[in-house]
Residue, then its C-alpha position, 0 to 999 in steps of 0.5 A: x150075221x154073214x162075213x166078208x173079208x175083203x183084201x185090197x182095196x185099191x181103185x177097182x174096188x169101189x162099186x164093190x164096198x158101195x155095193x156091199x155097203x148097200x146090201x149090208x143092213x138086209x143081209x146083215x153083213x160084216x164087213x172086214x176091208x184090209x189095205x195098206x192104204x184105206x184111204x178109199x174104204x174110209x171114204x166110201x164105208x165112212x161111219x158105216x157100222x157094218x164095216x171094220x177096216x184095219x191096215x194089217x199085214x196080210x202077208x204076215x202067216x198068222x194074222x192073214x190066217x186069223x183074218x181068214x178064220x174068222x170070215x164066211x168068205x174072202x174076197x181076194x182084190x190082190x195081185x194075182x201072184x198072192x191069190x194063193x196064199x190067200x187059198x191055201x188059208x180059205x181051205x184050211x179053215x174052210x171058208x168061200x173065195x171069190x177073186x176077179x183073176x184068171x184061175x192059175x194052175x196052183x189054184x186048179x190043183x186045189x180043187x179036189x180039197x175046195x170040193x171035198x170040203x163044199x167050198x166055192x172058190x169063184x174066180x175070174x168074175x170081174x170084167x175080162x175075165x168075168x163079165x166076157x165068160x159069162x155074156x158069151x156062154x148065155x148066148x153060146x148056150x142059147x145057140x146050142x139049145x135052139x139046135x144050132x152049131x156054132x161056127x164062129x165067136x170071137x170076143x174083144x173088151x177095151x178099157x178106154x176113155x170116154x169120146x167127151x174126155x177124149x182129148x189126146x191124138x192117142x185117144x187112149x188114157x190109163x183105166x187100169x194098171x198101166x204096167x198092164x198096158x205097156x208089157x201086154x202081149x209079152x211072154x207068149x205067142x198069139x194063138x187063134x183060130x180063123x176059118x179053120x187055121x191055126x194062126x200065131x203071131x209072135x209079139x214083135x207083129x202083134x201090134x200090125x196084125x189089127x182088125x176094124x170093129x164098128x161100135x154102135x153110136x160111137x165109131x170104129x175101133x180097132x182090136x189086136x189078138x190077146x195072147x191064146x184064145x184056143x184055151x176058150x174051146x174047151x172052156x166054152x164048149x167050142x172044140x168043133x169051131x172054125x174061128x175063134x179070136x179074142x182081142x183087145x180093142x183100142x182106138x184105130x191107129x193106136x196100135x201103129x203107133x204103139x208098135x214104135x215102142x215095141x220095135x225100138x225096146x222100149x216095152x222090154x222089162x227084161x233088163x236095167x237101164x244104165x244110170x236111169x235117173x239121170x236119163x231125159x226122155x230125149x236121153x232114152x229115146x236115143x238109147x235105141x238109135x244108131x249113133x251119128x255124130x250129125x244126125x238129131x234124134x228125131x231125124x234119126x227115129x224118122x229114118x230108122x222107123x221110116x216115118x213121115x213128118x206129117x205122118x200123124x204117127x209122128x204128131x202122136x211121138x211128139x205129143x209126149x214130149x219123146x224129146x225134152x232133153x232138159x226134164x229127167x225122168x228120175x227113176x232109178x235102176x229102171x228097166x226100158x218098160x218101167x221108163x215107158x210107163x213113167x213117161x206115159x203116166x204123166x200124159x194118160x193119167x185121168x183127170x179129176x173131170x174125166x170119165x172111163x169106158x168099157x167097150x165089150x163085142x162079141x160075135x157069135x156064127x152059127x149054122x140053123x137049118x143049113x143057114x149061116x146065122x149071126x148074132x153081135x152083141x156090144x157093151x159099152x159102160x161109161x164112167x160117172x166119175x174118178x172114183x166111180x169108173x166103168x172099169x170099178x163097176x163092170x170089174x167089182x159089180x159082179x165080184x160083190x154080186x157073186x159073193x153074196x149069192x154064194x154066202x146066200x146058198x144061190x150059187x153052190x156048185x162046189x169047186x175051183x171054178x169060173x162063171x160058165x154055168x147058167x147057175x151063175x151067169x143068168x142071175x149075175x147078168x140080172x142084177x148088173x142091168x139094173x147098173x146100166x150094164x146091159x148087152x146089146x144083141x142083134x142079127x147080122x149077116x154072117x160073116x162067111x168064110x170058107x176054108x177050102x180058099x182061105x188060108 
């Protein structure tokens, strides 16, 4: 019998259990599902003999170690600040580890131990970072091994709303933790390369610094810089590119409009509102507005963010209701971005009808028998309903695909490690198509710039 312990078991892990409930009875598998809140496992293991679920402590030292001790392999859907814990423990009693989060410096540093003791900690194998590794390096490699030189890639994934649930002047709704969403972009400066240059955007432009994306049959979209994306040179093996850019792609205007909230301050989740809970969103809107004993706060946002009143940026502010002055927000000692999040979560939230959808574009220049090449590769996933998301399948898909090739022997390669190589990307890309998780890729003109007039 091979064991699997899993911890957390919150939304993006639904196609995970449904996956591993499949595989159960042909790989005669335990299942051990540790949460807080089991309400999801139950419904998806139901009376299912392989599984065990249990509503432990994992943050008590004894019982995480004796859970840990008695699995084969521990799937860690924790936060990522807890990963660590969780580590430490799988080394110790020798057990594999997958996580879908990006490797942190802690974790890097455990490698020698995880590889002395043949153990395999694959990390970074959900969506973004995940499933973006691995699509990109099976075209990087491809590329490479028919002769050609690389030039330009550029990478960007969205967690949207699906067009038929589309239903708000935003475009956009909550797929995934909205903390997420509101603090984005924050703690660092954007880092890329373009024709050759390094470019950085600090956070206070990031959101008017956006290009155009086409998506095959379903429009066009825009995409802002995520935070680095020099640290993917030497990861995929890029250290000779000119250009080099991953983003996150939304709907066209959301960026603009969401940049209001950045200029006023009200993403900063650095410091704590004063008597917040008694505080209407009109309330906390004005909190970042000159005083004037005549002027409205609307008129007043209008002036100090120079904003039309037919300008369908503004149509997207009152779509919110920024200005009730009567409904407290209710939340106490609450910081600026926690208010934000609050006030967007009771008009993003996902509807019991409503579908998600992923959207992945790659770009891949390169140089072939002195010609400039160029080959586009688009994802998009659509949701089949609230507990089955796009963002649980393209997230907890290749997590449960990776622990069982691991438990198998498939993938062995020991170490602390992401899905680069082709030992595991070719198999897991694979198996995903048989979930609708499928790229498509196809030759454009290249998109040709030259350094010598770009700068």
């Amino acid at each position: 019998m091979k064991k699997i312990l899993l911890i957390g078991a919150g939304k993006s892990t639904s196609s995970l259990m449904a996956y591993l409930k499949d595989h159960a009875g042909k790989e005669n598998l335990e299942i051990t599902i540790v949460d807080k809140n089991l309400s999801l496992a139950q419904k998806i293991a139901g009376d299912d003999q392989h599984f065990i679920l249990k509503t432990a402590n994992i943050f008590d030292d004894i019982i995480r170690g004796t859970l840990i001790k008695n699995t084969d392999l521990v799937i860690s859907m924790l936060p990522a600040r807890f990963h660590m814990q969780v580590a430490l423990d799988a080394v110790k009693y020798g057990k594999h580890m997958v996580t879908a989060s990006y490797i942190s410096d802690e974790l890097k540093a455990l490698n020698d131990k995880v590889t002395a003791k043949n153990l395999v900690f694959m990390n970074e194998i959900g969506l973004d970072p995940g499933i973006d590794h691995m699509s990109a390096m099976r075209i990087i490699d491809k590329i490479k091994q028919n002769g050609g030189q690389m030039e330009l890639f550029e990478s960007f994934t969205g967690g949207l709303v699906a067009p038929e649930s589309d239903d708000n002047l935003w475009h956009y709704k909550f797929t995934w933790n909205p903390r997420n969403v509101v603090v984005a972009g924050q703690g660092g400066v954007a880092k890329f390369l373009h024709a050759g240059k390094y470019k950085y955007i600090p956070y206070h432009r990031l959101f008017r610094r956006t290009e155009f994306l086409d998506i095959d049959g379903y429009g066009r979209f825009e995409a802002y810089p995520n935070r680095d994306s020099l640290k993917y040179q030497s990861v995929y093996g890029l250290e000779n590119i000119s250009t080099l850019y991953r983003g996150t792609i939304r709907r066209v205007g959301f960026s603009r409009a969401w940049n209001i909230f950045v200029q006023l301050g009200m993403t900063d989740d650095t410091y704590i509102m004063e008597d917040s809970e008694n505080m209407t969103k009109r309330d906390f809107v004005n909190s970042f507005l000159p005083f004037s004993p005549y002027d409205s706060v609307e008129l007043k946002l209008r002036h100090y963010m120079n904003i039309d009143q037919d300008d369908e940026l503004w149509l997207r502010l009152e779509e919110l209701d920024l200005f009730d002055g009567k409904t407290k927000i209710g939340l106490k000692n609450a910081t600026p971005a926690q208010i934000l999040q609050k006030i967007l979560e009771d008009k993003w939230t996902l509807k019991p009808q409503d579908k998600d959808m992923i959207v992945m574009y790659h770009k891949f220049g390169f140089k072939k028998d002195d010609k400039f090449k160029q080959i586009d590769s688009q994802l998009v996933v659509k949701g089949e309903n609230q507990i089955y998301t796009a963002m649980a399948k393209t997230v907890g898909l290749p997590v449960a695909i990776a622990s069982l090739k691991i438990l198998n022997g498939e993938i062995k390669t020991p170490g602390v490690q992401l899905p680069i190589t082709k030992e595991i990307y070719k198999p897991i890309l694979k198996e995903l198509e048989n979930y609708g998780i499928v790229f498509n890729d196809k030759e454009v003109p290249f998109q040709c710039y030259d350094p010598d007039k770009i700068n």
